[in-house]
ZALUMLUM-234492 format. One line per field, with one value per residue: residue in one letter; chain; z negated, x, y of N, C-alpha, C in turn. Coordinates in steps of 0.1 Angstrom, whole numbers, padded with zeros to 4 digits. Layout:
BEGIN
r	(A, ...)
c	(A, ...)
n.zz	(Z, ...)
n.xx	(X, ...)
n.yy	(Y, ...)
ca.zz	(Z, ...)
ca.xx	(X, ...)
ca.yy	(Y, ...)
c.zz	(Z, ...)
c.xx	(X, ...)
c.yy	(Y, ...)
end
This chain:
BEGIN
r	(X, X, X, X, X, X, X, X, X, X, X, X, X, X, X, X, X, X, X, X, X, X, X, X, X, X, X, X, X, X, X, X, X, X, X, X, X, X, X, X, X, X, X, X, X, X, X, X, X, X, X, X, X, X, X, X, X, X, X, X, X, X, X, X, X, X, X, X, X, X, X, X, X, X, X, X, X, X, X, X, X, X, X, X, X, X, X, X, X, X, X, X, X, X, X, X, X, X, X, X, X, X, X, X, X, X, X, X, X, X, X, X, X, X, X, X, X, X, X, X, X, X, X, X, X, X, X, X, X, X, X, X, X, X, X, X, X, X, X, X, X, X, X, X, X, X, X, X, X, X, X, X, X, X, X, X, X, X, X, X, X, X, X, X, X, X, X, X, X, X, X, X, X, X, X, X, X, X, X, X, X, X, X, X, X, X, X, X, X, X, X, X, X, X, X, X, X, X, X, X, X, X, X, X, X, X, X, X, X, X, X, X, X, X, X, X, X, X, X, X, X, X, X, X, X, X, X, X, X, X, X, X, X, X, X, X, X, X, X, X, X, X, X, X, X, X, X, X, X, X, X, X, X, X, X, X, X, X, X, X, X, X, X, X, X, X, X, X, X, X, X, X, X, X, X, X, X, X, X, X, X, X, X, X)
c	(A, A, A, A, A, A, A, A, A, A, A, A, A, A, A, A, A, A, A, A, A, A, A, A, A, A, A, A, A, A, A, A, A, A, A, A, A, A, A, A, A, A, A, A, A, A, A, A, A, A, A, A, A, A, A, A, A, A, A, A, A, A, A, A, A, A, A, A, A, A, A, A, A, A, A, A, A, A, A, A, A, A, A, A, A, A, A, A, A, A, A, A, A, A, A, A, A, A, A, A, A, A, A, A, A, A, A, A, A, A, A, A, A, A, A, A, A, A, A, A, A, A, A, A, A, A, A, A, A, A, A, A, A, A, A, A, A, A, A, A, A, A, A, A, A, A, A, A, A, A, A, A, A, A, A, A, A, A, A, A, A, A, A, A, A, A, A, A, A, A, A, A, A, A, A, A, A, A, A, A, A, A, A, A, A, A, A, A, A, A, A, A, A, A, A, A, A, A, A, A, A, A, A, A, A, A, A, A, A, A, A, A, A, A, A, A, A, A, A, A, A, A, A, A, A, A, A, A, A, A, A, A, A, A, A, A, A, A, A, A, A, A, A, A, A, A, A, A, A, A, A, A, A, A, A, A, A, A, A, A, A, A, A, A, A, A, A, A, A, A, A, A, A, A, A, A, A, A, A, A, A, A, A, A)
n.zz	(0446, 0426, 0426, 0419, 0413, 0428, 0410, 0397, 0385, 0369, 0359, 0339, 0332, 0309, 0332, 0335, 0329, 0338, 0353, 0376, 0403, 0423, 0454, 0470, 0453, 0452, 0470, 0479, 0465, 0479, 0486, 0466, 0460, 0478, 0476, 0449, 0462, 0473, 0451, 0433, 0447, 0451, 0430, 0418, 0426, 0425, 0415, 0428, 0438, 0460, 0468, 0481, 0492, 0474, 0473, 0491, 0486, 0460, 0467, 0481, 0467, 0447, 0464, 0474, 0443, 0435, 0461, 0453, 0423, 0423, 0451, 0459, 0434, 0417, 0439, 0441, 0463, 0493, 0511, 0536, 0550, 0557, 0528, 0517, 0536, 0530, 0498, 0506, 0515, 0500, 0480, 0491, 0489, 0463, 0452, 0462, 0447, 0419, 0419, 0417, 0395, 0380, 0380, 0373, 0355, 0331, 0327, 0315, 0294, 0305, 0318, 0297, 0296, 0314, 0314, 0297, 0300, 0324, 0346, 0367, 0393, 0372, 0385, 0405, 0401, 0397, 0419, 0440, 0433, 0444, 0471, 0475, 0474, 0493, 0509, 0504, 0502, 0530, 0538, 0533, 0545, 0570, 0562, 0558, 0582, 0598, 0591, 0594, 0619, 0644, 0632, 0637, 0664, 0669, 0656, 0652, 0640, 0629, 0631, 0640, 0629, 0651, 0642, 0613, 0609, 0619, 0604, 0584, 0572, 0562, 0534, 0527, 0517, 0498, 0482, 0471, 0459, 0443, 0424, 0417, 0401, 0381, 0370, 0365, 0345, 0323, 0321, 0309, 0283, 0273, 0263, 0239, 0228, 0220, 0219, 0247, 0267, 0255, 0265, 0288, 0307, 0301, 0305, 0332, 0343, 0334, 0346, 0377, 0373, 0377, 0401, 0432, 0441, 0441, 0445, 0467, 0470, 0477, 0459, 0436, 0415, 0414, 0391, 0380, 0403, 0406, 0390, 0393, 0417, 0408, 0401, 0418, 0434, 0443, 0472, 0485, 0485, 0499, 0519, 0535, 0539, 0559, 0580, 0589, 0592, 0596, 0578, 0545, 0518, 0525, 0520, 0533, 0507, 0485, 0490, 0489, 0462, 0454, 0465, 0450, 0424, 0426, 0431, 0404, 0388, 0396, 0389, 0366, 0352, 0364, 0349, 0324, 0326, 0327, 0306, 0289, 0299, 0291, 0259, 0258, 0251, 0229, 0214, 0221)
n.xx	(-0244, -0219, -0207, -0181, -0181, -0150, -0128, -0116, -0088, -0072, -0043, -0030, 0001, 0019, 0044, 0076, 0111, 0129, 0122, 0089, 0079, 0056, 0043, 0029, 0009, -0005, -0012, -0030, -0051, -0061, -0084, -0097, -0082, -0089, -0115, -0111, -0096, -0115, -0134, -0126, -0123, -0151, -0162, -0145, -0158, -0184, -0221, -0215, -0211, -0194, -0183, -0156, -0146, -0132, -0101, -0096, -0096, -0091, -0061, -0056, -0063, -0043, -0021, -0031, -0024, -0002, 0011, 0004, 0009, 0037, 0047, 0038, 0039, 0060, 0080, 0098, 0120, 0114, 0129, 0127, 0105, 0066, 0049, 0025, 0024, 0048, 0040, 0027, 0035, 0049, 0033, 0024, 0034, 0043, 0015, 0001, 0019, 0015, -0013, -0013, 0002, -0013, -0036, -0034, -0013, -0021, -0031, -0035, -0048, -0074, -0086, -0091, -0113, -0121, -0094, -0090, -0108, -0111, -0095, -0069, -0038, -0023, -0010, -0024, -0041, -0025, -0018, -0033, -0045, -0023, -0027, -0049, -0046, -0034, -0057, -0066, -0042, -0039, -0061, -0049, -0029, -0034, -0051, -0030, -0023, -0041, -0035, -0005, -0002, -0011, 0005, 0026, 0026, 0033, 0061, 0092, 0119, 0120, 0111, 0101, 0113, 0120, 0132, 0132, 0104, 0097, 0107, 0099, 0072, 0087, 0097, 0073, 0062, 0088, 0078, 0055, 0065, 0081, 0063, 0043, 0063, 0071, 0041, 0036, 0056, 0050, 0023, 0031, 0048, 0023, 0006, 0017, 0026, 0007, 0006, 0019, -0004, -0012, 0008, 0011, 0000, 0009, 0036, 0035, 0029, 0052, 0072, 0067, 0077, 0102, 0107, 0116, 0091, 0074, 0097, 0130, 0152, 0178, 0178, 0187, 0220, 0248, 0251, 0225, 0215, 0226, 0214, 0188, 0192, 0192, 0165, 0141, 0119, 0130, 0145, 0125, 0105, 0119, 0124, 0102, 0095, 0123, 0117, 0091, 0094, 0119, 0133, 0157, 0175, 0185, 0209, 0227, 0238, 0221, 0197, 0207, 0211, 0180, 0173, 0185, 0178, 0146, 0146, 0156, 0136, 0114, 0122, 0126, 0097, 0087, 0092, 0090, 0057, 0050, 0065, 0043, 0020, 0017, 0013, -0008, -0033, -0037, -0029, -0048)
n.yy	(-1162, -1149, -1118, -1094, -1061, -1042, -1027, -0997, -0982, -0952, -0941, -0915, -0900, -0881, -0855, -0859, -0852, -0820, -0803, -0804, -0809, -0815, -0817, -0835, -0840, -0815, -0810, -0829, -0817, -0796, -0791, -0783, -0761, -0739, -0737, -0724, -0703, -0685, -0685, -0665, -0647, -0641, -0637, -0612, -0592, -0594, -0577, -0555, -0520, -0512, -0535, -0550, -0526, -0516, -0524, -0511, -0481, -0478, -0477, -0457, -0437, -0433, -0432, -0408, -0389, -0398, -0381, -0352, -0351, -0358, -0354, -0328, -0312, -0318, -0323, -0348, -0364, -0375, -0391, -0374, -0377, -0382, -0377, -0386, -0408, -0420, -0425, -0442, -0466, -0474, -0484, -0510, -0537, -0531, -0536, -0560, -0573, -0570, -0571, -0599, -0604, -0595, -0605, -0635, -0638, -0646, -0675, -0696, -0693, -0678, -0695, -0719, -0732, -0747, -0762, -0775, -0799, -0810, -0828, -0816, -0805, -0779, -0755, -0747, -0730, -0703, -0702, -0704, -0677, -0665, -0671, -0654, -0632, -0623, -0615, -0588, -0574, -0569, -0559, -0536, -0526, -0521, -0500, -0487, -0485, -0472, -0444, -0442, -0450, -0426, -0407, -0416, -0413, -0389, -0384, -0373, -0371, -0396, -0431, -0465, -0498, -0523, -0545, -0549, -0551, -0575, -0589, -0586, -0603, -0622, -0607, -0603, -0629, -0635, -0620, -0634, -0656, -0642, -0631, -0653, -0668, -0648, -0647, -0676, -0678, -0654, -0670, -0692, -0685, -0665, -0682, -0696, -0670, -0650, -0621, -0611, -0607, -0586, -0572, -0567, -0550, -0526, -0533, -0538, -0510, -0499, -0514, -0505, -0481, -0485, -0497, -0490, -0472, -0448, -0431, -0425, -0449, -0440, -0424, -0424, -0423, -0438, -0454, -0458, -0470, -0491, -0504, -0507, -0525, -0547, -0551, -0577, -0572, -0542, -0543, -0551, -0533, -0512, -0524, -0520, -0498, -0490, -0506, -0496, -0468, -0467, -0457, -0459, -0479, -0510, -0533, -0563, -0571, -0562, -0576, -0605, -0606, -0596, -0617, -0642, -0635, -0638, -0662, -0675, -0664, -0676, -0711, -0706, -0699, -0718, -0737, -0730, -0729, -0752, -0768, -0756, -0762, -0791, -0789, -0772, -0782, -0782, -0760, -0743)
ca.zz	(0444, 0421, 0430, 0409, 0418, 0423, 0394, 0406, 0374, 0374, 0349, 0343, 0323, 0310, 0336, 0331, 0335, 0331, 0367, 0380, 0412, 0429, 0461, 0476, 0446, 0455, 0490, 0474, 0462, 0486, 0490, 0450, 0460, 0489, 0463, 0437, 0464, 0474, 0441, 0428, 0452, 0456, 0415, 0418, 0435, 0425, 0412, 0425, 0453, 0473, 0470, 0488, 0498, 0460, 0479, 0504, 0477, 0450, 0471, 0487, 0454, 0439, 0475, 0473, 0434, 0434, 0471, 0452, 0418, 0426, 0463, 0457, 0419, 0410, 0449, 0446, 0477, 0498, 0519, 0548, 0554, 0552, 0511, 0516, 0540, 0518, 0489, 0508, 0527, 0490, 0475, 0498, 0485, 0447, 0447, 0462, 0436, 0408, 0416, 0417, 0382, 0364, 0380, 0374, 0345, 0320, 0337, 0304, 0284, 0313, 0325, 0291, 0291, 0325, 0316, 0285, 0301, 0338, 0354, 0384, 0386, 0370, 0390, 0418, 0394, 0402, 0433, 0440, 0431, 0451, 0486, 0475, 0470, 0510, 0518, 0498, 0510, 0547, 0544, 0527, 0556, 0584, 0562, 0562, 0601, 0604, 0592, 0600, 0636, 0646, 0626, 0647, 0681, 0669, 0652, 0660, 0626, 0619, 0639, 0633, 0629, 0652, 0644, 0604, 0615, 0631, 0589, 0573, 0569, 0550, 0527, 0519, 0512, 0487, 0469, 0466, 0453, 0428, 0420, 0416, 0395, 0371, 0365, 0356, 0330, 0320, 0312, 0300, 0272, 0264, 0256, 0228, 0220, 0228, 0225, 0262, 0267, 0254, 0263, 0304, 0315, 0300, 0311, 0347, 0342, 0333, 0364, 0390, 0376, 0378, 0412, 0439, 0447, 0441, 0448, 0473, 0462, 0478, 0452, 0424, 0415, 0413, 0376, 0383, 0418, 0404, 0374, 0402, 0425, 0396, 0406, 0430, 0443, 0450, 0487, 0493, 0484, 0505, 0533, 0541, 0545, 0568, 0590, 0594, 0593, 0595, 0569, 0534, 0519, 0524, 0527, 0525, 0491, 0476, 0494, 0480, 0448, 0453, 0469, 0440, 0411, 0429, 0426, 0396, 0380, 0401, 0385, 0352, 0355, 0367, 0337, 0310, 0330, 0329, 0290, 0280, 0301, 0286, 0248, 0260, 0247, 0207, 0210, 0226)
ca.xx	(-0230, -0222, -0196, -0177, -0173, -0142, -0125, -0105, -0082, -0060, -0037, -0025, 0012, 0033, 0054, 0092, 0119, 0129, 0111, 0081, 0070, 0045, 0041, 0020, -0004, -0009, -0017, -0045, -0062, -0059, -0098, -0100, -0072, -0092, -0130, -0104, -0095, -0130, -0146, -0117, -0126, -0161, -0164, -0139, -0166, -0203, -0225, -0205, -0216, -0187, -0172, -0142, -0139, -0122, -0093, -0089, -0104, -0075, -0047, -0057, -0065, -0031, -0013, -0030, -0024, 0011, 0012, -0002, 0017, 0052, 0052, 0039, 0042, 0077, 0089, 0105, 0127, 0110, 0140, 0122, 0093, 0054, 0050, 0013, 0028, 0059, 0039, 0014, 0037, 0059, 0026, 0022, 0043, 0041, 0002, 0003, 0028, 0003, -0021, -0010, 0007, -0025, -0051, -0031, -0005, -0023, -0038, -0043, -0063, -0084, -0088, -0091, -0126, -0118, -0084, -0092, -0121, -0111, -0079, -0057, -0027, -0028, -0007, -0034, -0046, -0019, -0012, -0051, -0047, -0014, -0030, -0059, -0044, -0034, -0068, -0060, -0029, -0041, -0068, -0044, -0017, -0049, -0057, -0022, -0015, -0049, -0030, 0009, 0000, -0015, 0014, 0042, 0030, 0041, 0070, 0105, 0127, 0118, 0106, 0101, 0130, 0112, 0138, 0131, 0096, 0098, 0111, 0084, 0067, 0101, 0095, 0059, 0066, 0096, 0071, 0048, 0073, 0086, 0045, 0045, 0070, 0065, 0026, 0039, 0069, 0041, 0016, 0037, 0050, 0014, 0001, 0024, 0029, -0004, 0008, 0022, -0017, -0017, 0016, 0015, -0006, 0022, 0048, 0030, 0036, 0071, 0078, 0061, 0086, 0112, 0104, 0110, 0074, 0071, 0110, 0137, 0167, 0191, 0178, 0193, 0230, 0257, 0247, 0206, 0209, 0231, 0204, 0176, 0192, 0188, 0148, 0141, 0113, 0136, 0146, 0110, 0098, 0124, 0127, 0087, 0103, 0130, 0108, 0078, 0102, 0134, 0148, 0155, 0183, 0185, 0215, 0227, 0243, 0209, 0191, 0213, 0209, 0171, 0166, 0186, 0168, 0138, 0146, 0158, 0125, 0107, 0127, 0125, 0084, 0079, 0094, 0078, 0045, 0048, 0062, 0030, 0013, 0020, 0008, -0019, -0048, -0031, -0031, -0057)
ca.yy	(-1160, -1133, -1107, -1087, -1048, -1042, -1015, -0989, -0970, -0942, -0937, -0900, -0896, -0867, -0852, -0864, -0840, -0803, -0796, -0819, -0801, -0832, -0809, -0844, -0838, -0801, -0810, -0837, -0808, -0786, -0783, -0773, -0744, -0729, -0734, -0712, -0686, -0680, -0683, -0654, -0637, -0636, -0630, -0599, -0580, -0594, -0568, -0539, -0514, -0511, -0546, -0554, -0517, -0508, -0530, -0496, -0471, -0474, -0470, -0442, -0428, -0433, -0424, -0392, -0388, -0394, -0365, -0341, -0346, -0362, -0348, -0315, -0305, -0321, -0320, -0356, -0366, -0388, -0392, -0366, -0389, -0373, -0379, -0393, -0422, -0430, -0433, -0458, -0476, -0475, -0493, -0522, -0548, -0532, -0537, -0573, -0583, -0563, -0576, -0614, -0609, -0587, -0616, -0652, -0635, -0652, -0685, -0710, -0685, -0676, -0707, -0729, -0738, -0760, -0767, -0787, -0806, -0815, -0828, -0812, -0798, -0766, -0746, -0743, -0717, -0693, -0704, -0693, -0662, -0659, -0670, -0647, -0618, -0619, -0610, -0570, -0566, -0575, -0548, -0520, -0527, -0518, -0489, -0476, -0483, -0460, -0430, -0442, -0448, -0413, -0398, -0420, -0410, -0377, -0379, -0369, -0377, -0409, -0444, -0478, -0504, -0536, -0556, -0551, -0555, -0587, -0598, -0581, -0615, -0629, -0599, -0608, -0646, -0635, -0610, -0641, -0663, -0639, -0629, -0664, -0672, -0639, -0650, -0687, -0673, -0650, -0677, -0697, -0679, -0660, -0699, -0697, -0662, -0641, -0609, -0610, -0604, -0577, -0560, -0573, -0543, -0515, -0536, -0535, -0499, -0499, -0518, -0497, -0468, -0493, -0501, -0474, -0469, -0429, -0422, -0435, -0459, -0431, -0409, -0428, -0424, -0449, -0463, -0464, -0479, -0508, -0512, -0508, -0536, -0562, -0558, -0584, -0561, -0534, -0542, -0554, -0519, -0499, -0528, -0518, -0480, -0489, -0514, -0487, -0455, -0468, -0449, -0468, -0485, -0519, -0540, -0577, -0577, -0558, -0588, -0614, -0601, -0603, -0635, -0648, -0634, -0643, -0679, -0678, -0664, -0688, -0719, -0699, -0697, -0731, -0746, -0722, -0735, -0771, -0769, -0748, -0771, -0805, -0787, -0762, -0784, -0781, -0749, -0733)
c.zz	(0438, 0428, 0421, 0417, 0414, 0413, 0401, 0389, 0376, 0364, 0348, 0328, 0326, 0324, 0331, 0333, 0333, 0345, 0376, 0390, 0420, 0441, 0466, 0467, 0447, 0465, 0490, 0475, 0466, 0490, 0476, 0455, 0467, 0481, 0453, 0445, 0467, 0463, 0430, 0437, 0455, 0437, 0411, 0417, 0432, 0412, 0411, 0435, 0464, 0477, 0474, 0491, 0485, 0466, 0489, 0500, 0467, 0456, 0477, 0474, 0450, 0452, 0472, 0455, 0434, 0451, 0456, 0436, 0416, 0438, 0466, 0447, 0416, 0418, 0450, 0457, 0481, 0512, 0538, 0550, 0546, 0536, 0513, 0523, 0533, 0507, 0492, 0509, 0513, 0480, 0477, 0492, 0473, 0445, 0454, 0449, 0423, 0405, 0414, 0402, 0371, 0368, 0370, 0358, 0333, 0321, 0324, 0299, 0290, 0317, 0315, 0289, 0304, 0323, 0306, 0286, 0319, 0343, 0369, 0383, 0386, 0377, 0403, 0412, 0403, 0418, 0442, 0443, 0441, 0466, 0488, 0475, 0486, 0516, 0513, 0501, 0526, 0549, 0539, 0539, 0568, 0579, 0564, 0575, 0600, 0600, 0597, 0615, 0644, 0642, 0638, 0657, 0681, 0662, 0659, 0653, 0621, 0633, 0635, 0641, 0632, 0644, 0624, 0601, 0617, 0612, 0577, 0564, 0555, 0539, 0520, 0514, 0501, 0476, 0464, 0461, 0441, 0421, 0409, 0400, 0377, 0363, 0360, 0341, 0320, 0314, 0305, 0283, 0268, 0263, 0248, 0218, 0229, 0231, 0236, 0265, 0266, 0262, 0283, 0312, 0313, 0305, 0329, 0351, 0346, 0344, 0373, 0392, 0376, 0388, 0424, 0448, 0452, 0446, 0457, 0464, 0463, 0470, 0435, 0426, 0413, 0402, 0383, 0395, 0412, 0393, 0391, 0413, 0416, 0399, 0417, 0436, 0448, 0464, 0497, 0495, 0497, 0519, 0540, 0544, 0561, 0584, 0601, 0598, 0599, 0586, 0552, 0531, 0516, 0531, 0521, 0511, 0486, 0481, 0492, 0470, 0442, 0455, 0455, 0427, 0413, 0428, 0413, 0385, 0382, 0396, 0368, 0346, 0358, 0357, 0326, 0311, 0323, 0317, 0283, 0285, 0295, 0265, 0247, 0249, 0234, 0206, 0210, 0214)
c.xx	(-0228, -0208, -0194, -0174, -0159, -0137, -0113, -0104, -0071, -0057, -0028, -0011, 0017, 0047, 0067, 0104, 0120, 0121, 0102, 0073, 0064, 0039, 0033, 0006, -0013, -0013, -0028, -0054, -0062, -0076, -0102, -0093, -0085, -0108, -0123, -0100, -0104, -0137, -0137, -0125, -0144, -0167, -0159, -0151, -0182, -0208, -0218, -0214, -0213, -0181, -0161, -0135, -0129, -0109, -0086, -0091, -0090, -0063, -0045, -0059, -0053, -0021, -0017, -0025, -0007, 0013, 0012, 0006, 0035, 0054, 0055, 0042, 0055, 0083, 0100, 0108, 0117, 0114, 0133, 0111, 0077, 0050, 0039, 0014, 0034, 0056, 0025, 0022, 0046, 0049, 0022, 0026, 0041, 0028, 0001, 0011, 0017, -0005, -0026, -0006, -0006, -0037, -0046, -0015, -0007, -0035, -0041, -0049, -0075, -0090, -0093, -0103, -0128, -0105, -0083, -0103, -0117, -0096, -0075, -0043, -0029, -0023, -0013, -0038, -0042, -0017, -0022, -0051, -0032, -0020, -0040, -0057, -0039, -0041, -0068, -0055, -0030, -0047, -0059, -0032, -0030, -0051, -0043, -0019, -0026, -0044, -0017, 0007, -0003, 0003, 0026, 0041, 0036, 0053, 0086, 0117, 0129, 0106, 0109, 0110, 0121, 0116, 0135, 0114, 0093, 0102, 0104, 0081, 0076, 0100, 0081, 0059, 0076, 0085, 0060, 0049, 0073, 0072, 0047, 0044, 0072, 0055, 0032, 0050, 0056, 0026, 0020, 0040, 0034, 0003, 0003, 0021, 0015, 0003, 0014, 0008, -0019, -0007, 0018, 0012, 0007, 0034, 0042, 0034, 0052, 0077, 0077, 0072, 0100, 0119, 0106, 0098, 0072, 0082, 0118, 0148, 0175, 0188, 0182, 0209, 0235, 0252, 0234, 0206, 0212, 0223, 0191, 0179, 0189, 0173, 0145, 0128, 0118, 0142, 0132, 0107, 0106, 0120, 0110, 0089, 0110, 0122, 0093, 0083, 0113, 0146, 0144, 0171, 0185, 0201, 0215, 0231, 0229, 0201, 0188, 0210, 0191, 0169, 0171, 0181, 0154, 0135, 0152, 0145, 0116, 0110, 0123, 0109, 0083, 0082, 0088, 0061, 0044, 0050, 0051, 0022, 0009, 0014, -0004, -0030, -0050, -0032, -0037, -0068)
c.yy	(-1146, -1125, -1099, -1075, -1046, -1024, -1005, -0976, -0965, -0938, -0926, -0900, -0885, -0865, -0853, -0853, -0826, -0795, -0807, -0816, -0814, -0820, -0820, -0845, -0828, -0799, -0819, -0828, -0797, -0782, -0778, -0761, -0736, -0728, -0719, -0699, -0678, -0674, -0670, -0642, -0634, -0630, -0614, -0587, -0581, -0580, -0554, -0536, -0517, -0523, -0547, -0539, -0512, -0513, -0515, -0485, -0466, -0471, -0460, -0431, -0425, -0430, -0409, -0386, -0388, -0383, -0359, -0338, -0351, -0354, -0330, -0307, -0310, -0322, -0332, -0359, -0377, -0392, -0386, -0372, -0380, -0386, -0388, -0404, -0429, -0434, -0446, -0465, -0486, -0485, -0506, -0533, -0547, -0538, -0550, -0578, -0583, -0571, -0593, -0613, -0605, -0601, -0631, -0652, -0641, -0659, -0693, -0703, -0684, -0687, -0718, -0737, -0751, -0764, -0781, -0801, -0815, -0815, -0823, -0804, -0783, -0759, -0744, -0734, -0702, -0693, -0700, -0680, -0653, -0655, -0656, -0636, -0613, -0609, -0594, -0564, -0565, -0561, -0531, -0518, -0524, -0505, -0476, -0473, -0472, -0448, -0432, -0443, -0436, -0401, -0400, -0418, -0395, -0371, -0377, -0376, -0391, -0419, -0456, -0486, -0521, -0546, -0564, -0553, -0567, -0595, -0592, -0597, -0624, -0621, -0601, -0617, -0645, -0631, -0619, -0655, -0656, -0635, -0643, -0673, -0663, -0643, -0667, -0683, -0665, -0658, -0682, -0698, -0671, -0672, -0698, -0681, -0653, -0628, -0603, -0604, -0590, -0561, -0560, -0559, -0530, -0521, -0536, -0522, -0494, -0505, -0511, -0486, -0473, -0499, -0486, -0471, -0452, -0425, -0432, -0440, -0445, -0419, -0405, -0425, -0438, -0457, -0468, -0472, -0487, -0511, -0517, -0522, -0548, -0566, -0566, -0578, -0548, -0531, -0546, -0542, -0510, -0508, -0524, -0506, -0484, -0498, -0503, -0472, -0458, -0458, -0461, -0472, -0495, -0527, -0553, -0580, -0572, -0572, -0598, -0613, -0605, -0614, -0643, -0645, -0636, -0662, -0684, -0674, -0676, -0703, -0714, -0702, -0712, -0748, -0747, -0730, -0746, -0775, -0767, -0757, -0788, -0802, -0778, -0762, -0783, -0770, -0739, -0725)
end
């Protein structure tokens, strides 16, 4: 008696619509994501010395670098707060976001020699590189408590705000939304137009002094703060001040302001994506 195997086909169509988020397909391949955050991360680092330690190396570099010439040579405010904390504690959140937009900023180029050859959904790419970038910001938040804690049993001026503490977390989740959402708008468009590629890293720049990393909010006037709240990293950056210090200026309308330009990049980015995505393979 013969038997026929049975046939098992899967037919793959164009996503429909101006937004086609399939979050039950993303959860299929949820053991490709966690192969991509590993194999990011274990490539970062091969054939180096220190591996993982450049993770706690650079920030200490550029904390002490901006001390010594914003703290001490140009005497910027750093709203009373020891200079060499405020500009760690002022890097936390910038260098998670950094480094989510400089790795996954330009995901179909980097990626095209598996994108054109093997089906999944692409945005496990970035989404990769978001979870992955956890493991960086995890060890630079351990290296700052090792100097902010010592400091806080003896301060007088300044103490930590639990309760802004306790919404840290909500603060890291936005910054890895708008990451996110940045690095998709960002691939997006340098599918089409390369020179994003080239211009991502000075615009990386231009944000950081855009961002109050080196200086506080309260040290802008009236005009620059209301440009400076339009950054939806701008209450990330101070709310990591007021939570570990309690000094900073964070209120609900700056907040509002972020959360909504956060989701509006994020909607913005996950469109650009899924357009560049559906012509990638024409153009690569």
């Amino acid at each position: 008696m013969n038997q026929t195997a049975p046939t098992h086909e899967r037919v793959l169509r164009p996503r429909r619509g101006i937004i086609a988020l399939d979050l039950a397909r993303l959860w299929h391949y949820r053991d490709l994501l966690w192969v991509l955050v590993r194999r990011d991360f274990v490539a970062r680092f091969q054939q180096t010395v220190l591996g993982p330690l450049w993770f706690v190396l650079m920030p200490l570099m550029q904390a002490l670098a901006f001390t010594l010439i914003f703290g001490k040579g140009l005497r910027t405010s750093t709203d009373g707060l020891p200079p060499f904390l405020f500009y760690q504690c002022g890097m936390l959140g910038w260098s998670y976001f950094a480094n989510v937009l400089g790795t996954s900023g330009n995901s179909f180029q980097a990626n095209s020699a598996v994108f054109t050859k093997v089906y999944f959904p692409r945005l496990i790419v970035p989404l990769s590189v978001v979870i992955g970038s956890l493991a960086p910001f995890v060890l630079q938040v351990l290296v700052f408590l090792a100097f902010y804690v010592p400091a806080a049993l003896g301060a007088t001026a300044w103490h930590a705000n639990y309760l802004a503490l306790a919404l840290l977390p909500l603060a890291v989740a936005q910054a890895a939304v708008f990451a996110l959402g940045v690095s998709l708008l960002t691939s997006g468009l340098s599918a089409k137009y390369r020179d994003l590629q080239h211009g991502l890293p000075f615009l990386l720049q231009l944000w950081m002094f855009a961002t109050p990393v080196i200086y506080p909010l309260s040290n802008l006037g009236p005009t620059a703060r209301a440009v400076a709240a339009l950054n939806p990293l701008t209450p990330i950056a101070e709310g990591f001040r007021v939570a570990f210090f309690g000094v900073g200026t964070v209120n609900a309308r700056l907040c509002a302001v972020s959360l909504a330009g956060t989701l509006l990049v994020f909607v913005a980015g996950l469109i650009a994506f899924q357009r560049a995505e559906r012509t990638f393979a024409d153009t690569v």
